[in-house]
C-alpha positions as CSV (number, residue, x, y, z in Angstrom):
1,X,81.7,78.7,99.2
2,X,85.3,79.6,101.0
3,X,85.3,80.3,104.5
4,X,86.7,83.8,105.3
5,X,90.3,84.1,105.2
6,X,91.9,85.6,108.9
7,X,94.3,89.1,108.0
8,X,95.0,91.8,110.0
9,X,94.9,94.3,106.8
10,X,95.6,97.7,108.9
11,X,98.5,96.0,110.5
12,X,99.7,94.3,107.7
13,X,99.6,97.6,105.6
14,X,101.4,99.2,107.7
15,X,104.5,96.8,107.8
16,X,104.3,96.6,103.9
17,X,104.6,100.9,103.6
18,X,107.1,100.9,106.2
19,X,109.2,98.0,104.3
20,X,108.8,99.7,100.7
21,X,111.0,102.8,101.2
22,X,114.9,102.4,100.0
23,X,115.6,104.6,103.2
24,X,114.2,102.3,105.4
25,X,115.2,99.3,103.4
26,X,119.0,100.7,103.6
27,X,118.8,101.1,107.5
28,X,117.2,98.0,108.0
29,X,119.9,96.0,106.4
30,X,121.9,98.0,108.2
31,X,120.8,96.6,111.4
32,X,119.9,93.1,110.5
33,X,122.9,91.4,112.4
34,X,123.3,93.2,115.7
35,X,121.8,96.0,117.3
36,X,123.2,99.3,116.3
37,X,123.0,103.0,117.8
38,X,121.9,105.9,116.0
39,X,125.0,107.6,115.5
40,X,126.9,104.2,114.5
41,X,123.1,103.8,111.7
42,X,124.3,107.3,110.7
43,X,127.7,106.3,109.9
44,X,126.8,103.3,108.0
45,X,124.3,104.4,106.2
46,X,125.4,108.5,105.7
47,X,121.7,109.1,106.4
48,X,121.4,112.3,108.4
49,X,120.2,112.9,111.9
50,X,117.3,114.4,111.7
51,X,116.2,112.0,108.6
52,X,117.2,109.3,110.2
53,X,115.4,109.5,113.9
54,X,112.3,109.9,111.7
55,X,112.4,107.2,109.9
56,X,113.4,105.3,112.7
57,X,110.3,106.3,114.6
58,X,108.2,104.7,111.3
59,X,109.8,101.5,111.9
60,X,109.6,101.7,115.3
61,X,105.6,102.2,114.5
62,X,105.3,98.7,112.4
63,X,107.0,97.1,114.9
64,X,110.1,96.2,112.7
65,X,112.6,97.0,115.0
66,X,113.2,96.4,118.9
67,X,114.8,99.2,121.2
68,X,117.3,98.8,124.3
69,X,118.5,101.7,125.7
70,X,121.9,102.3,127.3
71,X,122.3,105.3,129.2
72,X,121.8,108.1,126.3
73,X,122.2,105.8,123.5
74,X,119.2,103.7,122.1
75,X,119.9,100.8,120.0
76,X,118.3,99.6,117.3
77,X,117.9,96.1,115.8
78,X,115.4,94.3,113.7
79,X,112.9,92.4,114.9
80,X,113.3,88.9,113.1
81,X,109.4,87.9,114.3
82,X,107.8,90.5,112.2
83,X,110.2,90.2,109.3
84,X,109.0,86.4,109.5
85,X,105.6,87.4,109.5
86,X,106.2,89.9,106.7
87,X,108.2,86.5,105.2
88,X,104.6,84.5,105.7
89,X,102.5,86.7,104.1
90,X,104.5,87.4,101.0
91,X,104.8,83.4,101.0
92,X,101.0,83.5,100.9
93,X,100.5,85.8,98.7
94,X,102.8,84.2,95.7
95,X,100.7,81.0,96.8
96,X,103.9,79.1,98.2
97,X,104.0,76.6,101.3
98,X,104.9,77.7,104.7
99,X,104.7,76.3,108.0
100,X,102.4,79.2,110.3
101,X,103.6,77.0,113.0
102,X,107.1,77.0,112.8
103,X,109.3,78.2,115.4
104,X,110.5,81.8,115.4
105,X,113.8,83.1,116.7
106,X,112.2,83.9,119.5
107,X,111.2,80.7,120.5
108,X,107.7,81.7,119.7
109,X,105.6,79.8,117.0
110,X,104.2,82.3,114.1
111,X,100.4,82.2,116.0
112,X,101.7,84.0,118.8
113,X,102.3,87.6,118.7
114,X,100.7,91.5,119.0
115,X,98.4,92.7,117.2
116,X,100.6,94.8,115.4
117,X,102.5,91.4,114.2
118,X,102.2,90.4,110.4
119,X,99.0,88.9,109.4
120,X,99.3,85.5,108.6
121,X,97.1,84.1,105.4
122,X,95.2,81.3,107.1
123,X,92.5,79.5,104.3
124,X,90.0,77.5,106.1
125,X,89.1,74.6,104.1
């Protein structure tokens, strides 16, 4: 008989509804490269204000996208650990190969992280 298999379902739930929206999608790739303030994600993506902060504040939720604030302006990037994770457990899911110890852009390996970061599918054999 298999062994349990280690998920964070609530968490990785969460990432996966806050990934699967084409406005999010669009403001994500917006921001993939460098970080971005709200008014210069507006102009990029033509999203309005008052959409936009709340979508935002969903991704902001899952975790898929790190903050820095400058004065009155907050800026917005993505954050490349959680997208990995995300990465990971899509990888699992279609039953390819991947590394849960490689090295994340952070410097971090995949096994470290918050709660909130992307479940990694972990069979024990």
């Amino acid at each position: 008989m298999a062994e349990p298999i280690d998920r964070d379902f609530d968490g990785s739930a969460e990432v996966l509804r806050a990934v699967a929206h084409p406005v999010r999608l669009q403001i994500l790739c917006a921001i993939k490269d460098e970080p971005h303030s709200v008014s210069e994600i507006e102009e990029a993506t033509g999203i309005a204000q008052p959409g936009l902060s709340q979508q935002l504040a969903i991704l902001r939720k899952a975790s898929l996208v790190i903050t820095r604030r400058d004065g009155k302006k907050i800026y917005y990037r993505v954050d490349r650990d959680q997208m990995l994770g995300a990465s990971d457990l899509l990888d699992a899911l279609a039953g390819t190969a991947f590394d849960a110890h490689r090295e994340r852009p952070s410097g971090r390996p995949a096994s470290s992280g918050s709660a909130a970061t992307f479940a990694r599918i972990l069979s024990r054999n």
